[in-house]
C-alpha positions as CSV (number, residue, x, y, z in Angstrom):
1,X,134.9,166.1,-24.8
2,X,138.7,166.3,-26.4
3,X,141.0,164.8,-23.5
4,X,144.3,164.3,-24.8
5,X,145.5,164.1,-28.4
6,X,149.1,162.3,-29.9
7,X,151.0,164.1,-33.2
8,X,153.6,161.5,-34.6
9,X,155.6,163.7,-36.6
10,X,158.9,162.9,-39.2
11,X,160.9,166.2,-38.2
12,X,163.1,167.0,-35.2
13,X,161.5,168.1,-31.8
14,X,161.9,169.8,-30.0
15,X,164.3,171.8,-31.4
16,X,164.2,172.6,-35.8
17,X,162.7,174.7,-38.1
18,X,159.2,175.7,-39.2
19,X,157.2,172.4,-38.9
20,X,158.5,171.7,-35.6
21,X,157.5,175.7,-34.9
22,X,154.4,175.1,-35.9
23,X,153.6,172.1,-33.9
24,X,154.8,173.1,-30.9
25,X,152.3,176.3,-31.1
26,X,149.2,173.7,-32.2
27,X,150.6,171.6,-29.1
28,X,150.7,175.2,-26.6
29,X,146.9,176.4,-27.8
30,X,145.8,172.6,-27.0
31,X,147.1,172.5,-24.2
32,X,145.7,175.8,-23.1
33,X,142.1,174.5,-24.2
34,X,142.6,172.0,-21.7
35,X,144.0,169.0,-23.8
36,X,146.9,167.1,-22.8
37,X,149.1,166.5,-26.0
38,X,152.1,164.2,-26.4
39,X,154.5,164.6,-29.0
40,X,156.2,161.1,-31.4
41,X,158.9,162.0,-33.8
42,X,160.6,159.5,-35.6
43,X,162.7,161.7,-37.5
44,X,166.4,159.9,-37.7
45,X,168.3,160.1,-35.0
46,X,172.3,159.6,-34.5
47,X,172.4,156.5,-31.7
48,X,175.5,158.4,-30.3
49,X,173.2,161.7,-29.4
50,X,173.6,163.6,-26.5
51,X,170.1,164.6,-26.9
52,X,167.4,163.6,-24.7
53,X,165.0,160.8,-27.0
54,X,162.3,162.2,-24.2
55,X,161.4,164.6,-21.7
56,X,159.0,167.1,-21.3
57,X,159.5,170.6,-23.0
58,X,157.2,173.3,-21.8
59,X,154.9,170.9,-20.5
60,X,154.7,169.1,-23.6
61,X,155.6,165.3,-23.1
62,X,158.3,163.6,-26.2
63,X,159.5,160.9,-27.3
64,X,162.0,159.9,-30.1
65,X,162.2,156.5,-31.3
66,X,164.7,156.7,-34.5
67,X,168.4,156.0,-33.9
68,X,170.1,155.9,-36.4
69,X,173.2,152.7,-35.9
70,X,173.6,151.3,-39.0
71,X,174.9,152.3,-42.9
72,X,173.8,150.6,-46.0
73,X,170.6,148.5,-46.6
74,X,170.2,146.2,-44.1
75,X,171.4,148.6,-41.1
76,X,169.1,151.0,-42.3
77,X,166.0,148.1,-42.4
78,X,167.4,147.1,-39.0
79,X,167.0,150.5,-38.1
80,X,163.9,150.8,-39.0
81,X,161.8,148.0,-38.0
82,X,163.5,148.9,-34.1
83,X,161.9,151.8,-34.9
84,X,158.7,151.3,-35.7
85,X,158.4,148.5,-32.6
86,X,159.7,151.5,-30.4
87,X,157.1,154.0,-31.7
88,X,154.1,151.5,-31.1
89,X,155.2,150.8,-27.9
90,X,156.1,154.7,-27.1
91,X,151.8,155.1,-28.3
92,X,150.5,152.2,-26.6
93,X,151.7,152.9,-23.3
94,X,150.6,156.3,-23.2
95,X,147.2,154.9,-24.7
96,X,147.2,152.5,-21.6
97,X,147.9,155.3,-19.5
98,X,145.3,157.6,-20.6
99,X,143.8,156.4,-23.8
100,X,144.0,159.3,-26.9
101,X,141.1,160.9,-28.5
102,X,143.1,161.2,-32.1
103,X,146.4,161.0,-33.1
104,X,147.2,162.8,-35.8
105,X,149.7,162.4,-38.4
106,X,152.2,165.1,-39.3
107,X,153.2,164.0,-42.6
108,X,152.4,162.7,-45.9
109,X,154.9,160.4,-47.7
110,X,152.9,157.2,-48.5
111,X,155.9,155.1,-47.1
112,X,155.3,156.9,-43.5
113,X,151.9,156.3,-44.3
114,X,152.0,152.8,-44.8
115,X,154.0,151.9,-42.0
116,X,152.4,154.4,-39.2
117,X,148.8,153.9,-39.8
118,X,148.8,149.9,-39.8
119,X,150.2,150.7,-36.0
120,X,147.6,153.3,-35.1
121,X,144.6,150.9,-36.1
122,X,146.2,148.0,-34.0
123,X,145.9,150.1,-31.4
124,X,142.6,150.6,-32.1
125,X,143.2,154.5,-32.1
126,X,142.1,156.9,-34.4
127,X,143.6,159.4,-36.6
128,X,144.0,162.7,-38.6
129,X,145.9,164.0,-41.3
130,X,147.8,167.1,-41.4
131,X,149.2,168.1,-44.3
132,X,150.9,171.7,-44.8
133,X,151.6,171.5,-48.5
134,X,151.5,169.7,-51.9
135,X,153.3,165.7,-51.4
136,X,155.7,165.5,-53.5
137,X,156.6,165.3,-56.0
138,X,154.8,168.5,-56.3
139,X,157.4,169.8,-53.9
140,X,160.1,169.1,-56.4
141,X,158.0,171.4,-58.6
142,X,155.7,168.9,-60.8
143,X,152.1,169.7,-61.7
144,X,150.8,166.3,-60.1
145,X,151.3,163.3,-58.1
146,X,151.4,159.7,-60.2
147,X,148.0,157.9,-60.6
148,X,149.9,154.6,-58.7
149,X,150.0,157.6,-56.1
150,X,146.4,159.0,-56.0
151,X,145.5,154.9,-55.7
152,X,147.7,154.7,-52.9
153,X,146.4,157.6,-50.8
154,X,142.8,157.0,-51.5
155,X,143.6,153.4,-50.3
156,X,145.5,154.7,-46.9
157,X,143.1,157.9,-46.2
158,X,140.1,155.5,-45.7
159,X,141.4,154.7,-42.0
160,X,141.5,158.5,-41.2
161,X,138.8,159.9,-39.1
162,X,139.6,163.3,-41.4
163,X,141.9,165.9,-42.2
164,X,143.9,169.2,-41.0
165,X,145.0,171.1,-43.7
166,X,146.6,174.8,-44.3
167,X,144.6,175.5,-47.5
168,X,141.4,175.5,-49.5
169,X,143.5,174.4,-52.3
170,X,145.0,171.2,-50.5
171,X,141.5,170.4,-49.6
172,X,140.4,170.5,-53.3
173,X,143.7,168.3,-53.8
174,X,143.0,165.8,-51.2
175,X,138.9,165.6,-51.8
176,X,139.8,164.8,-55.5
177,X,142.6,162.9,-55.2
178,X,142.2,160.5,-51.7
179,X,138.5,160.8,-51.4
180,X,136.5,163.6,-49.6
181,X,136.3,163.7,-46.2
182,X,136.1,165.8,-43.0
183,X,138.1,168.6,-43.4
184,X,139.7,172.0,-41.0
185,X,141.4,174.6,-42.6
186,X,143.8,175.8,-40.4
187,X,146.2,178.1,-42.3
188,X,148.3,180.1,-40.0
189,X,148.8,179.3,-36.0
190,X,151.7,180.8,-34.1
191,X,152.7,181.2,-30.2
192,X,152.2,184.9,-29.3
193,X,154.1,184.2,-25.9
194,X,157.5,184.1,-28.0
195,X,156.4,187.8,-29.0
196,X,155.4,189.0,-25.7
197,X,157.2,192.1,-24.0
198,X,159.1,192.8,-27.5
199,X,160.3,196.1,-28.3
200,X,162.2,196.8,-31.0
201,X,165.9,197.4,-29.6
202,X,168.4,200.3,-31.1
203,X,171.1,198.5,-34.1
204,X,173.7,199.7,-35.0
205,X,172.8,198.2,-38.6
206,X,169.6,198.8,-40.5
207,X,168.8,195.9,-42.0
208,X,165.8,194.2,-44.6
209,X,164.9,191.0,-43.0
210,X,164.4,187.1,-44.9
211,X,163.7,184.8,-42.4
212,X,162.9,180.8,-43.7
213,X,164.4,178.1,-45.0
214,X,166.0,179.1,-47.9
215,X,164.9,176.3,-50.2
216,X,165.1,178.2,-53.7
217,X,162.0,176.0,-55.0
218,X,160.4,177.4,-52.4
219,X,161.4,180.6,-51.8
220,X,163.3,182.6,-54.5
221,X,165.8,184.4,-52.6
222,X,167.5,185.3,-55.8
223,X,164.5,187.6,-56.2
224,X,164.8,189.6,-53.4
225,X,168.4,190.0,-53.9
226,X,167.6,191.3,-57.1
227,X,165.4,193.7,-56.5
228,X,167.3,194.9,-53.9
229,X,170.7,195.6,-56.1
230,X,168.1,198.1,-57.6
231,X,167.6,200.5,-54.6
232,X,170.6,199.9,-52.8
233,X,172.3,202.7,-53.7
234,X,169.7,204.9,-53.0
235,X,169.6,203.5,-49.4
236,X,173.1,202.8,-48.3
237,X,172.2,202.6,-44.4
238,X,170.7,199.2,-45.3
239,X,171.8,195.8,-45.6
240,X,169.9,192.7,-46.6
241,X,170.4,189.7,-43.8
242,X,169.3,186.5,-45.4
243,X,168.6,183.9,-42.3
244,X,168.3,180.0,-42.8
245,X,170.1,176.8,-44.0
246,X,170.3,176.1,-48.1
247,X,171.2,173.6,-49.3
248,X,174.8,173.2,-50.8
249,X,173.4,173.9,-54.4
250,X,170.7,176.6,-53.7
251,X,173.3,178.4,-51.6
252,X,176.3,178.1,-54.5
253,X,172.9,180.2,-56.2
254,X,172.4,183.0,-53.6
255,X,176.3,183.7,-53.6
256,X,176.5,183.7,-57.2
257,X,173.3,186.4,-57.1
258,X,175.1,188.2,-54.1
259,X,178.4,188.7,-56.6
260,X,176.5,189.1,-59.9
261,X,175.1,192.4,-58.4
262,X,178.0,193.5,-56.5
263,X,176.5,193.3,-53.0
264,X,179.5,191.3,-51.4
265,X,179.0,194.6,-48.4
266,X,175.2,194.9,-48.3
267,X,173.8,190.8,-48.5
268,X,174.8,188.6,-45.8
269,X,173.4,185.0,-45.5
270,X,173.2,184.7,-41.9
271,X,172.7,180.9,-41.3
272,X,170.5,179.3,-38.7
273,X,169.8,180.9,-35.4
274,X,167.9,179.4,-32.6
275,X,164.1,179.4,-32.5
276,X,164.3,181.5,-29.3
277,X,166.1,184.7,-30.8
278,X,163.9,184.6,-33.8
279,X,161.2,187.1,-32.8
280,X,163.7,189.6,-31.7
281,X,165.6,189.5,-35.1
282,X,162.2,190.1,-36.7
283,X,161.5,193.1,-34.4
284,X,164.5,194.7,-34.8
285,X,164.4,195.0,-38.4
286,X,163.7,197.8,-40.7
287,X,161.1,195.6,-43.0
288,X,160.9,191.7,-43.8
289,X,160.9,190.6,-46.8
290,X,159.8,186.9,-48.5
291,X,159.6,185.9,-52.1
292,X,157.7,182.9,-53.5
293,X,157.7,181.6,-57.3
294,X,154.9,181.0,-59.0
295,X,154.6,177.2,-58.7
296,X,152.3,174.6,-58.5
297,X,153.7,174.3,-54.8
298,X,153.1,177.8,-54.0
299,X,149.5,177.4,-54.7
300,X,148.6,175.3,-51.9
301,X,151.0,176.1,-48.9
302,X,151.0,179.7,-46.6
303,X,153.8,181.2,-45.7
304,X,154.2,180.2,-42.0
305,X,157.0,183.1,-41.2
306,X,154.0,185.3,-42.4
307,X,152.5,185.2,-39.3
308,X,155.3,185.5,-37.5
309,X,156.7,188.8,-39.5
310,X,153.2,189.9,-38.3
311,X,153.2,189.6,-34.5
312,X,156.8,191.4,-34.5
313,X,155.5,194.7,-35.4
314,X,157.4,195.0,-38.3
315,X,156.3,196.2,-41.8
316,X,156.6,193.0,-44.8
317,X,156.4,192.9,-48.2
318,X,155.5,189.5,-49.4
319,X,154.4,188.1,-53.4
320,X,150.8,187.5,-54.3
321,X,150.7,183.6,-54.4
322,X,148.5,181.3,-53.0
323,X,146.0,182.4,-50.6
324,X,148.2,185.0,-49.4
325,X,145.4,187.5,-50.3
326,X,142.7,185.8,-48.4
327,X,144.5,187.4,-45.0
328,X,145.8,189.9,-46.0
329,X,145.7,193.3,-47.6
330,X,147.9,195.5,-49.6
331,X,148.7,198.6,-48.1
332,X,146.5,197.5,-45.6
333,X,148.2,194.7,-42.9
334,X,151.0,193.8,-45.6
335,X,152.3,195.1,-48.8
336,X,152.5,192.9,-51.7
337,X,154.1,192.4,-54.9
338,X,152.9,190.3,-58.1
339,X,155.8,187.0,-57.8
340,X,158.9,186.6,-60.2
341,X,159.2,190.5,-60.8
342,X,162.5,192.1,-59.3
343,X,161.2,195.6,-60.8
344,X,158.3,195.8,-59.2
345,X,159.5,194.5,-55.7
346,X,162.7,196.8,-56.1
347,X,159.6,199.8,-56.2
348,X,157.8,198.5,-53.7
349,X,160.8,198.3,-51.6
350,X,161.6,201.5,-52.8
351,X,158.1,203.1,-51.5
352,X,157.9,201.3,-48.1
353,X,162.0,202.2,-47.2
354,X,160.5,205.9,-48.6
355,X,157.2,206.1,-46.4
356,X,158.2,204.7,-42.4
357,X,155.2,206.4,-41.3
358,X,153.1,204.5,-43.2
359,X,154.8,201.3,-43.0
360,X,154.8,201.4,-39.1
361,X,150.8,201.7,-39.5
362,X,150.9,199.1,-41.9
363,X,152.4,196.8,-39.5
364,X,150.7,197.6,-36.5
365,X,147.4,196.8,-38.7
366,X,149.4,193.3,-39.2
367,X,150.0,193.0,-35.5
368,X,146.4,193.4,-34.4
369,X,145.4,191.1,-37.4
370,X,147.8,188.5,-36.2
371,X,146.8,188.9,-32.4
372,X,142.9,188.0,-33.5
373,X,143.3,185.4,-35.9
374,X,146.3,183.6,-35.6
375,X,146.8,183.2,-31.9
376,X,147.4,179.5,-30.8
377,X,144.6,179.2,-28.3
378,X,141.3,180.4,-30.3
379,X,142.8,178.6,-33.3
380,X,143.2,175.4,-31.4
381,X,139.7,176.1,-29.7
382,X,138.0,176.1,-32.7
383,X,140.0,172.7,-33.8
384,X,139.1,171.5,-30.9
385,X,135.3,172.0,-32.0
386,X,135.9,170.5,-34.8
387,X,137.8,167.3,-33.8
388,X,134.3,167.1,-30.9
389,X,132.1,166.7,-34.1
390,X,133.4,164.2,-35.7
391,X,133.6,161.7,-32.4
């Protein structure tokens, strides 16, 4: 029987963006199975924070053991090897407390690797992987990882008990590349208590809807953009609000897109918001929208707004990359488009902004989709099952 299970995780908690989303809703269905669950992030902290580095969010115990003091090479060593003495010590007295079942390990660069597992096996505790896309460098849009690198994961994936990943196409990566081993596809898991009670409020704007991170390599906004310069004239009650963080590059991009196709008044990039206000944004818009390249990186993550732009009752019109099609349907719980063709999103836009009955349909199809198969607790339940097996 599953008790309690650790994540150690190299993002911010428990505030930040998707990844910390997503954990918090693996750590919510957990503990709704009846597993306590206990959050380590080591993601680099300012020593001058006025952040809590722990507390208790939503039940969820946290710890943070990264301050940052130091600049250049040895401050940053220094910083470092404090931190990795404070993590093990963070794990082991919680282990002491109430020993963990698994631990599992909420990223993927082989220097985390290398310097987090050595600490779980002294500790005699064992441990998953979860990995929600392609390592890089695939994420800086190579085809492959280096062989030094396939050596090196096969080598560090032999003290894992198995893995957690989002598609059937990082579990052909992983199997051929770090050796095969116990493997739970868990592609999409959300909170449905941020979407309870939701009803889409009146605006006095009608707006499209791009909710993520804006990372271009990623997500081609500049897509979108252009493909709605195309009907915008046609539909001049609508803008297009463009939520998230670029990067100073990638957003010197979306402006330059935004002026090439005179949309200075229509396309607004709308910057961060808080975590909290996200699922009314998403209910209150006319249709969400998302755009992925066709990349080696698209090919083995999920989108995970998708699942959110589902459980807000609102129609969306995603690309056809991935395993997108594996959930869902077009015309059917989503609409989709073929990727890296304005022309034939601008029509799809064009028919979905030209059929609201239809798209309403559409999205309550999406809602009831969501509700059965991406709700935190059955999707942890059945992890949970999983995770029993293997002990």
């Amino acid at each position: 029987m599953i008790k309690k299970i650790g994540i150690a995780c190299a993002y911010q908690f428990p505030e930040g963006m998707a990844p910390t989303i997503r954990i918090l809703a693996y750590c919510k269905g957990l503990q709704q199975n009846g597993v306590k669950c206990e959050i380590f992030t080591f993601k680099e902290t300012p020593s001058d924070t006025h952040e809590p580095l722990s507390g208790i969010v939503e039940g969820i115990p946290f710890h943070k053991s990264y301050l940052k003091h130091g600049n250049g090479t040895l401050g940053k060593l220094r910083d470092k090897c404090s931190m990795l003495q404070r993590l093990k010590e963070q794990i082991r007295r919680s282990n002491d407390s109430e020993p963990f079942d698994y631990v599992l390990l909420s990223f993927d660069t082989l220097d985390k690797l290398y310097t987090i597992v050595p600490i779980g096996k002294s500790l005699g505790i064992k441990m998953l992987f979860i990995g929600d896309e392609f390592p890089e460098p695939i994420r800086r849009l190579r085809e492959d990882i280096p062989s030094w690198h396939k050596l090196a994961y096969r080598f560090i994936h032999r003290y894992l008990k198995g893995r957690i990943l989002m598609t059937k196409n990082l579990k052909r990566f992983y199997d051929e590349r770090a050796g095969v081993m116990p493997t739970y596809i868990l592609n999409s898991i959300i909170d449905e208590k941020r979407f309870e009670g939701l009803k889409r409020e009146l605006v006095e704007q009608k707006y499209l809807c791009y909710m993520g991170n804006m990372q271009l390599a990623k997500d081609n906004v500049d897509n979108i953009i252009k493909a709605f310069s195309m009907v915008s004239a046609d539909y001049p009650d609508y803008q297009l609000w463009l939520f998230g963080t670029p990067s100073s590059q990638d957003r010197m991009i979306v402006e330059q897109a935004i002026r090439e196709h005179k949309l200075e008044e229509k396309v607004f990039i709308k910057g961060r918001v808080d975590f909290d206000k996200v699922p009314q944004i998403l209910t209150n818009a006319s249709l969400l929208v998302t755009s992925q390249p066709i990349t080696k990186r698209a090919q083995g993550g999920f989108p995970t707004k998708m699942a959110e732009y589902m459980m807000s009752g609102t129609p969306m019109l995603v690309t056809n990359v991935g395993e997108i099609y594996k959930y869902v349907q077009n015309g059917v719980t989503a609409y989709m488009v073929e990727p890296c063709d304005p022309d034939a999103y601008s029509q799809k836009l064009r028919y979905i902004l030209s059929h609201p009955a239809e798209a309403e349909q559409v999205a309550q199809r999406a809602y009831e989709y969501a509700t059965a198969n991406f709700c935190s607790k059955p999707v942890t339940n059945k992890l949970i099952k999983f995770l029993t097996q293997l002990n």
